[in-house]
MARSE-446363 format. One record per residue: residue number from 0; residue in three letters; x, y, z of N, C-alpha, C in turn. Coordinates in pm, 1 decimal. Example, Ala and Ser with C-alpha at 12.3 -4.5 7.8 and 13.67 -1.06 7.14 Angstrom:
residues 2
  nr rest      n.X      n.Y      n.Z     ca.X     ca.Y     ca.Z      c.X      c.Y      c.Z
   0  ALA   1319.0   -569.0    780.0   1230.0   -450.0    780.0   1320.0   -330.0    780.0
   1  SER   1285.0   -225.0    708.0   1367.0   -106.0    714.0   1290.0      3.0    787.0
END
This chain:
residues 165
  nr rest      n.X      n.Y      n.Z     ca.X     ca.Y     ca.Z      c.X      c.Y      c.Z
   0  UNK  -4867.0   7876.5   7559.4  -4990.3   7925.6   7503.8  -5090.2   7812.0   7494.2
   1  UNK  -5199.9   7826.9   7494.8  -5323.7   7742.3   7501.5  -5321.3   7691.2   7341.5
   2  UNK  -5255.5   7799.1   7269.3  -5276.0   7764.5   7111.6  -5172.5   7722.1   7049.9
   3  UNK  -5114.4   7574.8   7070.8  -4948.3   7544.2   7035.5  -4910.4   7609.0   6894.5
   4  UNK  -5032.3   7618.3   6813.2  -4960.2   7664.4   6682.9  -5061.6   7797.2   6630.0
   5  UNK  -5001.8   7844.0   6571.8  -5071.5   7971.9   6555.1  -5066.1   7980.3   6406.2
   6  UNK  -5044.0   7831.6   6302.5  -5052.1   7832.3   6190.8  -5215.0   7861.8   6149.3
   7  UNK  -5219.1   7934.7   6049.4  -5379.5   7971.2   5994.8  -5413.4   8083.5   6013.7
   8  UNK  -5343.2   8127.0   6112.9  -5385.8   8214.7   6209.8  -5394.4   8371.4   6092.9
   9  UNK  -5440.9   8534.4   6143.1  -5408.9   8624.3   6058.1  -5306.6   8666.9   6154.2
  10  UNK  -5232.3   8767.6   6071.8  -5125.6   8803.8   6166.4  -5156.7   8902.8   6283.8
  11  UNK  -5276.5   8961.9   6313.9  -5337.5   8998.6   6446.3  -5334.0   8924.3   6527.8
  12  UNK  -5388.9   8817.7   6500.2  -5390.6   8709.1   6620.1  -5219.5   8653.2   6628.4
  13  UNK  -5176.4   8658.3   6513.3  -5054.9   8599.6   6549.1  -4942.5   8689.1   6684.6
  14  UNK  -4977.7   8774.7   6639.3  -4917.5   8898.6   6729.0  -4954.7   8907.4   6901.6
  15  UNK  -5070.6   8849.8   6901.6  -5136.9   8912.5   6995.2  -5051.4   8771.9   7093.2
  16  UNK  -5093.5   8655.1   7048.0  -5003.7   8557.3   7078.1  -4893.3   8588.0   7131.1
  17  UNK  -4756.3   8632.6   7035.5  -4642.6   8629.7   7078.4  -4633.4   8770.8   7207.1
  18  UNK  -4742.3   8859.2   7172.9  -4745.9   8962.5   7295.0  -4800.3   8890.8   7493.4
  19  UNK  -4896.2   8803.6   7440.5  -4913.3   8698.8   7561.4  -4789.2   8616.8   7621.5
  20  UNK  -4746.2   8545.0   7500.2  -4599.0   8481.8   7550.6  -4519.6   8518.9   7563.7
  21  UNK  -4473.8   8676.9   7520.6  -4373.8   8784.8   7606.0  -4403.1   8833.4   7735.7
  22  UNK  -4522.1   8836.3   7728.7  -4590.3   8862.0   7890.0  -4529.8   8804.8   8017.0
  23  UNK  -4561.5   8650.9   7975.3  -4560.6   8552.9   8066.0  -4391.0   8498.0   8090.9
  24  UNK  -4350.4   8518.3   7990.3  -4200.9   8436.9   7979.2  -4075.2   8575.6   8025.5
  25  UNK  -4141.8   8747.0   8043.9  -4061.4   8815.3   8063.9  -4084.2   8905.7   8176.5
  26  UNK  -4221.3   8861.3   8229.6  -4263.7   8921.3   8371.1  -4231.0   8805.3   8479.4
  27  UNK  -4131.5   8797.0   8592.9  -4161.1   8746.1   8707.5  -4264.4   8758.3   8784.9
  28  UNK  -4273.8   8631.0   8822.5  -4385.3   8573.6   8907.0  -4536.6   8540.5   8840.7
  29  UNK  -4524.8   8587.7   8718.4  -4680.4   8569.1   8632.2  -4700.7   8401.6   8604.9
  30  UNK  -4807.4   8350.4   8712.5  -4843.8   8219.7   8699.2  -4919.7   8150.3   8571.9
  31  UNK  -4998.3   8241.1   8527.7  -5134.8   8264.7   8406.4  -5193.5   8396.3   8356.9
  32  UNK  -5248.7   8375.9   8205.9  -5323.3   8476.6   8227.0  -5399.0   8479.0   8105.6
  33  UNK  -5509.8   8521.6   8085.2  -5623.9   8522.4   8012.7  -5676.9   8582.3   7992.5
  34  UNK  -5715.2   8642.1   7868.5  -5760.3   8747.0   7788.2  -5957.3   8680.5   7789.8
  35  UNK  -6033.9   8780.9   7763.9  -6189.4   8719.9   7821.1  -6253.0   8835.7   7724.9
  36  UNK  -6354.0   8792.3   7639.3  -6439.0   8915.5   7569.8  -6536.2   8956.1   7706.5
  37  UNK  -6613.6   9042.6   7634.5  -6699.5   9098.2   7744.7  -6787.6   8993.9   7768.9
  38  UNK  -6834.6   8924.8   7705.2  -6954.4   8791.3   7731.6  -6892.2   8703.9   7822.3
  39  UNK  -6752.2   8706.4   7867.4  -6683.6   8616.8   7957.6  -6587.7   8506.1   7887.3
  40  UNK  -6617.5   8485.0   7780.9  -6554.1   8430.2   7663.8  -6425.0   8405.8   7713.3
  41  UNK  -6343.0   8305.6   7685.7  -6209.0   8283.9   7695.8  -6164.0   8303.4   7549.6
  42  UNK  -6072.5   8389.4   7525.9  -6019.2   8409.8   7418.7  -5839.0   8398.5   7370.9
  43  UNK  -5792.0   8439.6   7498.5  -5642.8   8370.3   7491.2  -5596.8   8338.9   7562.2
  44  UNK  -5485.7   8235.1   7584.3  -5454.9   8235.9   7713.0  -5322.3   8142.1   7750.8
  45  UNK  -5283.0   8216.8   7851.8  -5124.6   8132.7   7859.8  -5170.4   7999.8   7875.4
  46  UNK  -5040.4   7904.2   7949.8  -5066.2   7776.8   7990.9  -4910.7   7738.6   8082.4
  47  UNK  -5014.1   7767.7   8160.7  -4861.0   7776.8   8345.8  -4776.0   7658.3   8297.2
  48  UNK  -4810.9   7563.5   8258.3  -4702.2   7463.2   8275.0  -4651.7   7429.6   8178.0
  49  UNK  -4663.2   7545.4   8046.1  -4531.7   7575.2   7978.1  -4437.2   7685.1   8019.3
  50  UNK  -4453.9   7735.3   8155.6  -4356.3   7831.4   8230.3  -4289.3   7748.6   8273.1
  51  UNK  -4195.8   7724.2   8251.0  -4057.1   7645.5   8325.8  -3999.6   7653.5   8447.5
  52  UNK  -3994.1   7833.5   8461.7  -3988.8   7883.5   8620.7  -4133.7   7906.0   8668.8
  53  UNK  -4219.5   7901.4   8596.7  -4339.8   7883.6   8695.2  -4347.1   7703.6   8745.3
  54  UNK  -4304.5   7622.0   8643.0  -4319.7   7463.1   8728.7  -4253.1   7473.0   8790.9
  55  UNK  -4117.9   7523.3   8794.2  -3994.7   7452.9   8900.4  -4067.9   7530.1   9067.0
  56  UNK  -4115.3   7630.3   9018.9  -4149.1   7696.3   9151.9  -4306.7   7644.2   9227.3
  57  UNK  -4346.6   7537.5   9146.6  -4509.2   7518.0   9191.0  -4514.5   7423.4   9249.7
  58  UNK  -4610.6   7482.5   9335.3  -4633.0   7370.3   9461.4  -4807.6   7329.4   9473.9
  59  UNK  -4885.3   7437.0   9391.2  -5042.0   7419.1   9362.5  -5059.6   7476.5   9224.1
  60  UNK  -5152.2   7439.8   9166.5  -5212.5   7459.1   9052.9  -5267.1   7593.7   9010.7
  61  UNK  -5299.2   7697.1   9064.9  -5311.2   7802.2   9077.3  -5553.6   7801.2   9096.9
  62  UNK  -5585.3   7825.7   8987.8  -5710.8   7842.9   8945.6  -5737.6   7730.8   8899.0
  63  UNK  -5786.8   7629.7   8973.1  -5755.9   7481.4   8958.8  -5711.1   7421.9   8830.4
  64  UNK  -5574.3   7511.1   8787.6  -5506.8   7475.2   8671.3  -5552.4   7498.2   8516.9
  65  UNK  -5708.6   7582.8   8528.9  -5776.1   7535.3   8405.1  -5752.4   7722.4   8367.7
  66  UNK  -5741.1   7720.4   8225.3  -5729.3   7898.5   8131.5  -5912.1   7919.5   8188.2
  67  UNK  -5964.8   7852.9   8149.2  -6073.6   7810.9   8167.0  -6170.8   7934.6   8298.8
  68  UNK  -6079.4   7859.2   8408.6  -6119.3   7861.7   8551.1  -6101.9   8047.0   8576.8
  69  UNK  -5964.0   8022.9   8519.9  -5890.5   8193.5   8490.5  -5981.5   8260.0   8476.1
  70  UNK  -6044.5   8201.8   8322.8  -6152.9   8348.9   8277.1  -6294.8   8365.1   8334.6
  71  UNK  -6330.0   8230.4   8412.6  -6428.9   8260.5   8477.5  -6428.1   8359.9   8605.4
  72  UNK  -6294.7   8329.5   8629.5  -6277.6   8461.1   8743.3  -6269.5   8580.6   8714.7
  73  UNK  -6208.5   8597.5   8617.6  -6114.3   8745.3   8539.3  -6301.9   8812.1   8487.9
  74  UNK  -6388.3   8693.6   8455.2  -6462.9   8754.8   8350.9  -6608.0   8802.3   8516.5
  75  UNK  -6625.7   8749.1   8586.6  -6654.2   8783.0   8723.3  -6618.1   8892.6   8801.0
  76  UNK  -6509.0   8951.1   8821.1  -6418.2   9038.8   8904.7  -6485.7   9157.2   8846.6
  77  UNK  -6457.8   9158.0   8648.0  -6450.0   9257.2   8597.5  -6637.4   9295.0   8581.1
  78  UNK  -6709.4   9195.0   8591.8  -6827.7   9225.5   8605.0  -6899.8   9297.9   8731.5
  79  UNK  -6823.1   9212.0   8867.6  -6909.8   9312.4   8970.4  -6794.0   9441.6   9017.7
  80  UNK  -6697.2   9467.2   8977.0  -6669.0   9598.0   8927.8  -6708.1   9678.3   8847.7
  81  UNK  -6740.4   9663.5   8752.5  -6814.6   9776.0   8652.1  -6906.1   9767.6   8733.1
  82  UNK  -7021.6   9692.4   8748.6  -7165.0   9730.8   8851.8  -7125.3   9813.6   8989.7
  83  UNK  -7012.7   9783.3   9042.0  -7009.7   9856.5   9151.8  -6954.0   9996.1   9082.7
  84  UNK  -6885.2  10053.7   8976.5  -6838.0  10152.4   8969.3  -6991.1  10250.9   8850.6
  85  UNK  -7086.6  10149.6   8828.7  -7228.7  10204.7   8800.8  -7273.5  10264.4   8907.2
  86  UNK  -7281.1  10158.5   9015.7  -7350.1  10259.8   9145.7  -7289.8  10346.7   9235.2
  87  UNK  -7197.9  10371.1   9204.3  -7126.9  10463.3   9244.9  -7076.4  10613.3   9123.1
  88  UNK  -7117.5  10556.5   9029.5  -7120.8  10706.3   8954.6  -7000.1  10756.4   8905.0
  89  UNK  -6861.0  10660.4   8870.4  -6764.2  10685.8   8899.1  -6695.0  10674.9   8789.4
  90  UNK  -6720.4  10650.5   8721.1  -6680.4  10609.9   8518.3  -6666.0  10506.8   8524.1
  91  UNK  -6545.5  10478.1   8428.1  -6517.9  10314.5   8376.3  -6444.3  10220.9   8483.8
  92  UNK  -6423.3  10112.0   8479.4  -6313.7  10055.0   8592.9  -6177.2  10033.9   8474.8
  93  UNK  -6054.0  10061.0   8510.6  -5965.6  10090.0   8436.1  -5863.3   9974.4   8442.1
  94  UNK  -5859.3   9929.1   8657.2  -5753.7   9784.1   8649.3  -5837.9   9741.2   8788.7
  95  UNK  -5825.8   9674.2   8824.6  -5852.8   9582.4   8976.4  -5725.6   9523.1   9032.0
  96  UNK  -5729.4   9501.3   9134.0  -5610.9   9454.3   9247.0  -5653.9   9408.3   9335.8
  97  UNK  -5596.1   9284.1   9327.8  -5662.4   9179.6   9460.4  -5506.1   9090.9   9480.8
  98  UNK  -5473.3   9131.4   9639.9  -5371.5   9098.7   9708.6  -5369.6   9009.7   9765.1
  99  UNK  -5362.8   8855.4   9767.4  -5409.0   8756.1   9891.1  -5258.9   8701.3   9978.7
 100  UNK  -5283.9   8614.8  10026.7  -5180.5   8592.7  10099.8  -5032.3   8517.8  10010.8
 101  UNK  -5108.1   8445.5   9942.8  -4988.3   8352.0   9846.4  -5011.6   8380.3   9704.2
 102  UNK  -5082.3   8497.1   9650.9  -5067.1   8522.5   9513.8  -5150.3   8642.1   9504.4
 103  UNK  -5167.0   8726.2   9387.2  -5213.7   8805.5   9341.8  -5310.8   8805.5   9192.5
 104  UNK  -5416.9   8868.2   9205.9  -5534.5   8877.9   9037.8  -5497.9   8995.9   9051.6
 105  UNK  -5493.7   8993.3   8922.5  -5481.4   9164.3   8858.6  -5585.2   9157.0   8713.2
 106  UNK  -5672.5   9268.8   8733.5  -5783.6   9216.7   8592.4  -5774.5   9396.9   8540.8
 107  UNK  -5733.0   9405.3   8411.4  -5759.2   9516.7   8341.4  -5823.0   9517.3   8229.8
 108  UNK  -5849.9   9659.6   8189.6  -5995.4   9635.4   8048.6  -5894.7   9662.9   7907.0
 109  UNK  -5941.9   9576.4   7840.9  -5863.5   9615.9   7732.3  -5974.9   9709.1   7627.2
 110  UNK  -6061.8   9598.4   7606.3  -6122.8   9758.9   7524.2  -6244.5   9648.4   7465.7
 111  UNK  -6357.2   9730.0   7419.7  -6503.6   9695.1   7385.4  -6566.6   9593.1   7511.9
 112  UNK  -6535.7   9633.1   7682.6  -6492.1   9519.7   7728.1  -6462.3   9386.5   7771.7
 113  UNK  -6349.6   9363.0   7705.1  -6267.4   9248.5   7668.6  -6170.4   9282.2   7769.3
 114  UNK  -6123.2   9216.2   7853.6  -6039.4   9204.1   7986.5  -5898.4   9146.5   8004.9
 115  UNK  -5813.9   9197.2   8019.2  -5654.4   9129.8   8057.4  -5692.4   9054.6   8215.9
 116  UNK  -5641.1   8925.0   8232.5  -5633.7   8910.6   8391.5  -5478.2   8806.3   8411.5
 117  UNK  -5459.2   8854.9   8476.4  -5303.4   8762.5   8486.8  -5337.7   8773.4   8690.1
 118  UNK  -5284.2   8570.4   8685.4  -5311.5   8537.6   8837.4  -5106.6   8544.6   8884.5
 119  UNK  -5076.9   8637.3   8936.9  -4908.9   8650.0   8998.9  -4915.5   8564.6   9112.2
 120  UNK  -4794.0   8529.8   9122.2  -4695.3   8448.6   9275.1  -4705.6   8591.3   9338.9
 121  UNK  -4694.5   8496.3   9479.9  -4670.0   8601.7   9621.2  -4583.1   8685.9   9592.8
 122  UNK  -4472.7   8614.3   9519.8  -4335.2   8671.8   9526.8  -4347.1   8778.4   9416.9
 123  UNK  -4455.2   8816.7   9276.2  -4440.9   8865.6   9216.8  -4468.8   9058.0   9278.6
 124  UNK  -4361.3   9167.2   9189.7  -4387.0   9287.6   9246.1  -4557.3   9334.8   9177.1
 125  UNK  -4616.5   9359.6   9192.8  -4748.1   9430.0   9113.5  -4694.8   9536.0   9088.7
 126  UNK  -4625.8   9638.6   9077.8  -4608.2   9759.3   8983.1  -4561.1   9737.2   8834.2
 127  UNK  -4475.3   9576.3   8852.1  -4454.9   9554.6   8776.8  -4513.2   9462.8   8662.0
 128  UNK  -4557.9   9381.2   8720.5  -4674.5   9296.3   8659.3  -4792.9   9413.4   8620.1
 129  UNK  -4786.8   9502.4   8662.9  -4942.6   9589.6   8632.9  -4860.9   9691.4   8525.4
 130  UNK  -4756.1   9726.0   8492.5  -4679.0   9780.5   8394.6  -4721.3   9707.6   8247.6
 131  UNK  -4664.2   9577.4   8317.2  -4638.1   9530.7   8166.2  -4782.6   9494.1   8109.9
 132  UNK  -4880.2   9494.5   8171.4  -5031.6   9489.0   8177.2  -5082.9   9578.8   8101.5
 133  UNK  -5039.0   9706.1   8109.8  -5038.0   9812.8   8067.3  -4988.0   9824.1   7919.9
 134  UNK  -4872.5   9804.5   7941.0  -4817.2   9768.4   7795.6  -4906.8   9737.1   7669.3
 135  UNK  -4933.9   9578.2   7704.1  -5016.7   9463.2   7639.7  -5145.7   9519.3   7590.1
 136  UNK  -5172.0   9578.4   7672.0  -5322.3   9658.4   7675.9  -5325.3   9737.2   7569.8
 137  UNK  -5218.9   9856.6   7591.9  -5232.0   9924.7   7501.5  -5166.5   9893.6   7367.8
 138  UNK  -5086.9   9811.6   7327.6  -5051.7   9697.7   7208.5  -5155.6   9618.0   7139.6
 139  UNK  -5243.3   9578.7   7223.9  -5375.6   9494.4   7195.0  -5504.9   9558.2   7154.5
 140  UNK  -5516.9   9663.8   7265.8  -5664.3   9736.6   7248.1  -5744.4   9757.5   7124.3
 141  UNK  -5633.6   9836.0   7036.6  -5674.0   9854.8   6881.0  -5677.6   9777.3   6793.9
 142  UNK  -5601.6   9652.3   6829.7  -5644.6   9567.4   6753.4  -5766.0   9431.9   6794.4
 143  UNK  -5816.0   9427.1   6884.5  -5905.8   9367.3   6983.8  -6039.1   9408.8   6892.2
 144  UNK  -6074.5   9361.5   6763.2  -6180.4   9398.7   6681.9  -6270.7   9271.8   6693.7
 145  UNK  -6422.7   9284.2   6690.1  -6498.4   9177.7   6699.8  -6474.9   9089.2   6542.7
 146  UNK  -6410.1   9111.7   6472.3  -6344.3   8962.5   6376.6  -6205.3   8902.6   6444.6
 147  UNK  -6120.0   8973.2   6496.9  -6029.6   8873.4   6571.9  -6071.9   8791.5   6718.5
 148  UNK  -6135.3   8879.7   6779.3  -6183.7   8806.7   6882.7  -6280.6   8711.5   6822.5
 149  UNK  -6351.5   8692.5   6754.8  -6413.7   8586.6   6651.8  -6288.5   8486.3   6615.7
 150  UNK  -6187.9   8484.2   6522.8  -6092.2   8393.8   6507.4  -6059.6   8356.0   6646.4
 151  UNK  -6089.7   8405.4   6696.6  -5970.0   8365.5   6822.5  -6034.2   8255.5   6933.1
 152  UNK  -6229.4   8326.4   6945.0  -6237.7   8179.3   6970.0  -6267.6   8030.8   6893.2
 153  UNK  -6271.0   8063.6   6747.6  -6281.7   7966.8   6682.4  -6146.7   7848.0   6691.9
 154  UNK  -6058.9   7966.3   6704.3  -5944.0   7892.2   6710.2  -5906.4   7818.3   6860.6
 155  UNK  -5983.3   7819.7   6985.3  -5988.9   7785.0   7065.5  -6100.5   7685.1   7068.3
 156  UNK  -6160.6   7721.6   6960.7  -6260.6   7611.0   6982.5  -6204.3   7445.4   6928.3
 157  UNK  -6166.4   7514.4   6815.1  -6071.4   7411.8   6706.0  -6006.3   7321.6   6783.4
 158  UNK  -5880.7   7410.1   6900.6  -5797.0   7327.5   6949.2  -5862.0   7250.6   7039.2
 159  UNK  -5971.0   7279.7   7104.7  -6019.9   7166.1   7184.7  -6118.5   7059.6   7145.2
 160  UNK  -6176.8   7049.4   7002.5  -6225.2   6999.2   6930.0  -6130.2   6892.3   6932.7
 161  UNK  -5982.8   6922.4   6872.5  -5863.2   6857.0   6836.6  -5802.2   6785.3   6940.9
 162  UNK  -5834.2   6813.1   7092.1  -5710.9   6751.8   7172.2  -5853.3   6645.3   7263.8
 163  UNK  -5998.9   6694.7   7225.1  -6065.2   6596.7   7271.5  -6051.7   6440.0   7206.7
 164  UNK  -6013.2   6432.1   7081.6  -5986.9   6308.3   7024.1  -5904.0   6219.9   7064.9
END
């Protein structure tokens, strides 16, 4: 997790946490992944190279390694999707799927939108990674209130306040 300690924390956020690090530590092939308010905001987010089987298996950095980089993508994808599903008349965008040659983005909406995006290995299945996506989503959604997403980037702000020293 981006947030080694989750002391202070309320127990929403604490939750939401251990629902990220069940994510990552019980889905194969999930390299990263990052939770993004609708403003693009980074709000939670794993950290690949506390995956153990994600280091032993890495050979590149993924999103040039940064949660950061993640949500600038995740928070991008999910933007010119909704615009494209405006001009097209088509309702909400619900998940995205982008297949490349050596990995996979998967970006879903969690709610007020605030975005799930998890970057998978080649090797990972997407029905399954987009399951447990699903899951999270709907575990998170209701509690995804503009005061936790508030703690949450304070508390991201905090920690990098803290590790700039």
């Amino acid at each position: 997790m981006t947030a080694p300690s989750t002391f202070g924390l309320s127990s929403e956020a604490r939750n939401l946490h251990w629902l990220l690090t069940n994510l990552v530590e019980e889905v194969p092939g999930i390299e990263s992944v990052a939770v993004v308010s609708s403003d693009g905001l980074l709000l939670l987010s794993s950290d690949p190279d506390r995956n153990e089987q994600a280091k032993a298996k890495r050979t590149r950095t993924g999103p040039r390694g940064s949660s950061a980089d993640l949500a600038t993508i995740v928070s991008g994808i999910g933007s010119l999707t909704i615009g494209a599903a405006r001009l097209m008349e088509s309702g909400g965008v619900k998940h995205t799927m982008v297949a490349m040659d050596e990995g996979s983005l998967f970006v879903m909406s969690i709610s007020d939108g605030s975005l799930l995006g998890v970057h998978g290995s080649a090797e990972c299945d997407m029905s399954v990674v987009a399951y447990h996506m699903a899951l999270f989503v709907g575990r998170a959604g209701h509690v995804l209130t503009p005061e936790l997403r508030s703690e949450l980037r304070k508390s991201l702000e905090a920690e990098s306040t803290g590790s700039a020293r």
